[in-house]
Backbone atoms as SQL, in Angstrom:
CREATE TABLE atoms (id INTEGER PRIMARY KEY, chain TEXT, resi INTEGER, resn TEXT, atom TEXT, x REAL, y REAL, z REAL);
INSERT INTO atoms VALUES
  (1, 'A', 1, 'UNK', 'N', 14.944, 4.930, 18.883),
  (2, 'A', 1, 'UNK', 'CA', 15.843, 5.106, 17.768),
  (3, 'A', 1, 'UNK', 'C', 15.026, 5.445, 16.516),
  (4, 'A', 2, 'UNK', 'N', 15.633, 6.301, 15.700),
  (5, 'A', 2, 'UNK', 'CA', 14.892, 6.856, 14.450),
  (6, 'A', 2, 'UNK', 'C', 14.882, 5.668, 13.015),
  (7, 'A', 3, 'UNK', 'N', 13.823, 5.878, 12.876),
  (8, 'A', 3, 'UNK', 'CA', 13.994, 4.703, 11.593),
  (9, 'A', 3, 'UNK', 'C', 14.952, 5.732, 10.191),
  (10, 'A', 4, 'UNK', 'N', 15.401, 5.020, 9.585),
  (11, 'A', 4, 'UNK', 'CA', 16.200, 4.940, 8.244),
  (12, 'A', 4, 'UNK', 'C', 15.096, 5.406, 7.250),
  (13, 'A', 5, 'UNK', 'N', 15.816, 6.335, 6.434),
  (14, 'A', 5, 'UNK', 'CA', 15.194, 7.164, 5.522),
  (15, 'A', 5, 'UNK', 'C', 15.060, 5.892, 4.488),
  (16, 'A', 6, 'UNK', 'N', 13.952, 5.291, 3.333),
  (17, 'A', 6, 'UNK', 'CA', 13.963, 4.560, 2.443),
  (18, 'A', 6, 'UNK', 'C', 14.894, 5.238, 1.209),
  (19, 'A', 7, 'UNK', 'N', 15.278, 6.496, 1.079),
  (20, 'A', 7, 'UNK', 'CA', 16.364, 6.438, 0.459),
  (21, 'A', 7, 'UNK', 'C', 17.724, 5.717, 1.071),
  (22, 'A', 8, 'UNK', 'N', 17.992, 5.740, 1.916),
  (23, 'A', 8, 'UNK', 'CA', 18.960, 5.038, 2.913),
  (24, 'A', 8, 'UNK', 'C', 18.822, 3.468, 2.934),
  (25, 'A', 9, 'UNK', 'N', 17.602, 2.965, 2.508),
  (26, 'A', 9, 'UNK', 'CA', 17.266, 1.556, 2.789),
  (27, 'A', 9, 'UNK', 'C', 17.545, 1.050, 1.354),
  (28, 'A', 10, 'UNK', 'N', 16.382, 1.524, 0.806),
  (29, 'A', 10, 'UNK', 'CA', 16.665, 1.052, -0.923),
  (30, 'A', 10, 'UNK', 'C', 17.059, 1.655, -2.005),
  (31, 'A', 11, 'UNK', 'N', 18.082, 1.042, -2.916),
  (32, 'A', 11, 'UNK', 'CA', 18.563, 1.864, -3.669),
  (33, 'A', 11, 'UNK', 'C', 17.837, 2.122, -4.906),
  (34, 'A', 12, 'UNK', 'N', 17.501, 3.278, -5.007),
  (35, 'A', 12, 'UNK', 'CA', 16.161, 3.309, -6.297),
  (36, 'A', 12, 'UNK', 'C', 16.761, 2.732, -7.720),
  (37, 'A', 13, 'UNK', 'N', 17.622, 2.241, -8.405),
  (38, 'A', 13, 'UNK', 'CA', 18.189, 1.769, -9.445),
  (39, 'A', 13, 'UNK', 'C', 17.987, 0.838, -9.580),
  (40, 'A', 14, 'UNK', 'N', 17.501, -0.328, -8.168),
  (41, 'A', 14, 'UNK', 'CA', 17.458, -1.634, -7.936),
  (42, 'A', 14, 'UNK', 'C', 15.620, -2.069, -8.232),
  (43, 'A', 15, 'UNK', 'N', 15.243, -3.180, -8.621),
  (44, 'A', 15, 'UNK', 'CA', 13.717, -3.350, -8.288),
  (45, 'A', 15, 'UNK', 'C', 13.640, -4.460, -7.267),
  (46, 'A', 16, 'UNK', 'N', 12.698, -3.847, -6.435),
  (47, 'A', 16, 'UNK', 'CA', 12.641, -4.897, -4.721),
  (48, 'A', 16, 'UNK', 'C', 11.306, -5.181, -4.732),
  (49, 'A', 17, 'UNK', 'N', 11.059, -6.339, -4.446),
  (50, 'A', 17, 'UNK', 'CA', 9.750, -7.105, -3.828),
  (51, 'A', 17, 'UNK', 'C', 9.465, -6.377, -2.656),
  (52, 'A', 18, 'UNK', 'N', 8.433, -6.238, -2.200),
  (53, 'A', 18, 'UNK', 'CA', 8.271, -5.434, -0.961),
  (54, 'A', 18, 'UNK', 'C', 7.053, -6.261, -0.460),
  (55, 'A', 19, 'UNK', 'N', 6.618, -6.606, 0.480),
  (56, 'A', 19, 'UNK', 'CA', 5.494, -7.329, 1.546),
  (57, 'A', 19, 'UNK', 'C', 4.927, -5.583, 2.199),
  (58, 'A', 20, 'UNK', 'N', 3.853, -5.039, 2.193),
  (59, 'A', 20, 'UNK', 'CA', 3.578, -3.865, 3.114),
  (60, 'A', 20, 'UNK', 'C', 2.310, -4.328, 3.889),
  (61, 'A', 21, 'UNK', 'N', 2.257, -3.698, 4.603),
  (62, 'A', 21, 'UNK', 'CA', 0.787, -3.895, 5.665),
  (63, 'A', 21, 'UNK', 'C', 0.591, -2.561, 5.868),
  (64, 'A', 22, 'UNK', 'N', -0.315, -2.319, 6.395),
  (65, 'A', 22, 'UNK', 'CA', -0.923, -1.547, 6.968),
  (66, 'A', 22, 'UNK', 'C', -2.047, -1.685, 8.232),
  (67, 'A', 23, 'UNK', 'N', -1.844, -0.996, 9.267),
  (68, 'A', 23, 'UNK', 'CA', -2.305, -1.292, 10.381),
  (69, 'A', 23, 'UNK', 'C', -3.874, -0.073, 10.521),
  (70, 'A', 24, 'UNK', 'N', -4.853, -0.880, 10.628),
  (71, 'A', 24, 'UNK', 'CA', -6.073, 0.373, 10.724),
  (72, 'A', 24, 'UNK', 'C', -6.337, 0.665, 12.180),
  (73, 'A', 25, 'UNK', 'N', -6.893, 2.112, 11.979),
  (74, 'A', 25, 'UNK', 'CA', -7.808, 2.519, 13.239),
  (75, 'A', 25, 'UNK', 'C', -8.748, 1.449, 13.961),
  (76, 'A', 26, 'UNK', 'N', -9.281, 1.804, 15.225),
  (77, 'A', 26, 'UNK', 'CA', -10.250, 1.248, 15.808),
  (78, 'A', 26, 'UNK', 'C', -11.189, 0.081, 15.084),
  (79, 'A', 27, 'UNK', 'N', -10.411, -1.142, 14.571),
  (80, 'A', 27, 'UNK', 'CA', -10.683, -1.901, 14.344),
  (81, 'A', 27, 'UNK', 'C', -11.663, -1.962, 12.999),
  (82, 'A', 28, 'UNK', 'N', -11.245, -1.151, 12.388),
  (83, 'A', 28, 'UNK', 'CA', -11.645, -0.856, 10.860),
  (84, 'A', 28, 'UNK', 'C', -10.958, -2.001, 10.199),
  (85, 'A', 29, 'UNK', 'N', -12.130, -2.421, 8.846),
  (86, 'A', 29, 'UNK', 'CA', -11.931, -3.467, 7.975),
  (87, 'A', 29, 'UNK', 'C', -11.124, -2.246, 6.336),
  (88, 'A', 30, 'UNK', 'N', -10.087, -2.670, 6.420),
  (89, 'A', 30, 'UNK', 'CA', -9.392, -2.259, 5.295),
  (90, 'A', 30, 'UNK', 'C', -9.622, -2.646, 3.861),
  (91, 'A', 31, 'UNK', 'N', -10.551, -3.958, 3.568),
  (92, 'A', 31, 'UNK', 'CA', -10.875, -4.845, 2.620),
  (93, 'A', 31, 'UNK', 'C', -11.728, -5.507, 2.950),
  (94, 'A', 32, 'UNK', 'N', -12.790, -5.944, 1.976),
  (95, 'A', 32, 'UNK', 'CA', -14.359, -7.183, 2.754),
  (96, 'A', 32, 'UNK', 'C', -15.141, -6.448, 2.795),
  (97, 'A', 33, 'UNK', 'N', -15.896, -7.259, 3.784),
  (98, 'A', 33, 'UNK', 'CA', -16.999, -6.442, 4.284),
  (99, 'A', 33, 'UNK', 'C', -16.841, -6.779, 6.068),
  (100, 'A', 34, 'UNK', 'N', -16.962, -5.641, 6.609),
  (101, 'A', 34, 'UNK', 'CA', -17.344, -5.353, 7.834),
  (102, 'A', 34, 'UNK', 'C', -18.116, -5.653, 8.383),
  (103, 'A', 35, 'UNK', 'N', -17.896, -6.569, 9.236),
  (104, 'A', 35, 'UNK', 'CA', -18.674, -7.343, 10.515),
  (105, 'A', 35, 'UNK', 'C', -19.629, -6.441, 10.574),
  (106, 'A', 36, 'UNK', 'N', -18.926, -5.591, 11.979),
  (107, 'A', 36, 'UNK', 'CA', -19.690, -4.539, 12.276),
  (108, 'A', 36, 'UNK', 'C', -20.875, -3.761, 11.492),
  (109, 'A', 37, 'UNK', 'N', -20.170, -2.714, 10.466),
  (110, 'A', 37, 'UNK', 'CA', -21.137, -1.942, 9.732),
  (111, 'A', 37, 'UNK', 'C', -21.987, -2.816, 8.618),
  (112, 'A', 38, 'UNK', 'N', -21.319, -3.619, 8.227),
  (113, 'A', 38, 'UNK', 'CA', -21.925, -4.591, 7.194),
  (114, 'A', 38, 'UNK', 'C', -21.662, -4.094, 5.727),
  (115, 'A', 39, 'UNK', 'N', -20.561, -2.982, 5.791),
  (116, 'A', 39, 'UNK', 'CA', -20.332, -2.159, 4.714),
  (117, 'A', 39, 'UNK', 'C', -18.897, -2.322, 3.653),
  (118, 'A', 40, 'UNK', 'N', -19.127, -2.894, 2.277),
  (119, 'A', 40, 'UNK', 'CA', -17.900, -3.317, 1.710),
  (120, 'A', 40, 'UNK', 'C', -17.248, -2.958, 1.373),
  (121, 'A', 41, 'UNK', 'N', -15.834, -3.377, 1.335),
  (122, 'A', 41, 'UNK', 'CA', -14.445, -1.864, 1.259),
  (123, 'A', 41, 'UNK', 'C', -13.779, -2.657, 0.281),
  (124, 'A', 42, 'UNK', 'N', -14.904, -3.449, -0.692),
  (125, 'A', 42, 'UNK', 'CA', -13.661, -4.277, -1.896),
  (126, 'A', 42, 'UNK', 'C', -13.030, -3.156, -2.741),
  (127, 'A', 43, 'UNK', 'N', -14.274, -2.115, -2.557),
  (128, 'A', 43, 'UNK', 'CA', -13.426, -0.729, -3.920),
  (129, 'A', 43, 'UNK', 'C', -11.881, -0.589, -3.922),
  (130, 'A', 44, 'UNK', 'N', -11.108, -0.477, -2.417),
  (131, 'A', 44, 'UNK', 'CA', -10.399, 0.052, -2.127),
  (132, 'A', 44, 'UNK', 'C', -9.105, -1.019, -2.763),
  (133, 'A', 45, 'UNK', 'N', -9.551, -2.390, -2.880),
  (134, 'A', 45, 'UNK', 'CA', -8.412, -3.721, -3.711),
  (135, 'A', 45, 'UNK', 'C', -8.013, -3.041, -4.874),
  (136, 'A', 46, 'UNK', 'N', -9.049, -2.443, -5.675),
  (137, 'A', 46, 'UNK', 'CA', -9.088, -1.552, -7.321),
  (138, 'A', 46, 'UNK', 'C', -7.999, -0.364, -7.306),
  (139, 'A', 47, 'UNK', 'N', -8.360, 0.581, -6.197),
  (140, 'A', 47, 'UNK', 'CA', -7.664, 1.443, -6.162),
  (141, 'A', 47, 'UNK', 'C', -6.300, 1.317, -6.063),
  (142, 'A', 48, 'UNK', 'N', -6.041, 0.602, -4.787),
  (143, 'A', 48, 'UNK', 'CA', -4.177, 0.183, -4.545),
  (144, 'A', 48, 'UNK', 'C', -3.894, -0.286, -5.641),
  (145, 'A', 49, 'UNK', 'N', -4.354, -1.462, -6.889),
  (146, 'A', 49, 'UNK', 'CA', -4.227, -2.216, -7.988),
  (147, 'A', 49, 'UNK', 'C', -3.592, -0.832, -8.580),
  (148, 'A', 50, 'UNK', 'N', -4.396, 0.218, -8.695),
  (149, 'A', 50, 'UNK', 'CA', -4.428, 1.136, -10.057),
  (150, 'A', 50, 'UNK', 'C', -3.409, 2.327, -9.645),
  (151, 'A', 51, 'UNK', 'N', -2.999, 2.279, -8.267),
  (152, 'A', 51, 'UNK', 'CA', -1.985, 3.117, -8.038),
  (153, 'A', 51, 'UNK', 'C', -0.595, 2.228, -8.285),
  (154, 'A', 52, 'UNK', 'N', -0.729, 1.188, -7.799),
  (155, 'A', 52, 'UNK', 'CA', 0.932, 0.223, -7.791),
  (156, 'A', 52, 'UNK', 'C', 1.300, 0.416, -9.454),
  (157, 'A', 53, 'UNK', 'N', 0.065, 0.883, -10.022),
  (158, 'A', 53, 'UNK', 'CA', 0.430, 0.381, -11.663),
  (159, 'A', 53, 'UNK', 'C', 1.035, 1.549, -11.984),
  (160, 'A', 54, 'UNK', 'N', 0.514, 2.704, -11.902),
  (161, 'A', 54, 'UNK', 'CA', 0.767, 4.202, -12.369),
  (162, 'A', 54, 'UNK', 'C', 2.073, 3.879, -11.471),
  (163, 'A', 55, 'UNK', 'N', 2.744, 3.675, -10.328),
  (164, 'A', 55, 'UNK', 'CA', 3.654, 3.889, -9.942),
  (165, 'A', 55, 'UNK', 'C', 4.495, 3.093, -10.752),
  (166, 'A', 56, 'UNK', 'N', 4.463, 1.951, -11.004),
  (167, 'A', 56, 'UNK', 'CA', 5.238, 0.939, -11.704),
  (168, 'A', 56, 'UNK', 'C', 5.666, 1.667, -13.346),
  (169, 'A', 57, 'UNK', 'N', 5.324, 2.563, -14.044),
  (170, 'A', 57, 'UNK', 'CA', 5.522, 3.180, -15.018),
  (171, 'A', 57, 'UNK', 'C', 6.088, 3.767, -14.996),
  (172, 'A', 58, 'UNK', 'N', 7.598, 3.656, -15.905),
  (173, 'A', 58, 'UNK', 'CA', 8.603, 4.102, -16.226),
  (174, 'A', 58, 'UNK', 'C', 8.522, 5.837, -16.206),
  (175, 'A', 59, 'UNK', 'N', 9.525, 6.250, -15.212),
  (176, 'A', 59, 'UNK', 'CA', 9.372, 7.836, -15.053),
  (177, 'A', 59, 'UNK', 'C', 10.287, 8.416, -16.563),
  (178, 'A', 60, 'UNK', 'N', 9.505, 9.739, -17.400),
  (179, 'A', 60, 'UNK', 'CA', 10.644, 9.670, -18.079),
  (180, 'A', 60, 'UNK', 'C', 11.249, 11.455, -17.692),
  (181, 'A', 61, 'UNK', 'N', 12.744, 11.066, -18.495),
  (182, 'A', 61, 'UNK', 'CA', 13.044, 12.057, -17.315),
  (183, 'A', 61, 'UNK', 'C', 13.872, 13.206, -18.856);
């Protein structure tokens, strides 16, 4: 069965709490540091921070 368009889900007029995840590749560290490579992906906490914000700003129309 096809999932529901998020226009269909949420009504953009409304403001919704949202929980998201995201699921990685072959056992890639999305945040931290990596077992494996030993290589740290804290940059990437900054970035989502600095996009949720620009998104959160009033569109003007």
């Amino acid at each position: 069965m096809a999932r529901l368009a998020r226009a269909e889900v949420f009504n953009p007029s409304e403001v919704a709490v949202l929980h998201l995840c995201a699921r990685v590749v072959r056992r890639c560290f999305l945040f931290g540091v990596d077992p494996v490579t030993g290589k740290n992906h804290d940059h990437r906490k900054i970035w989502i921070e600095d996009q949720l914000r620009l998104l959160m700003q009033p569109t003007s129309t």
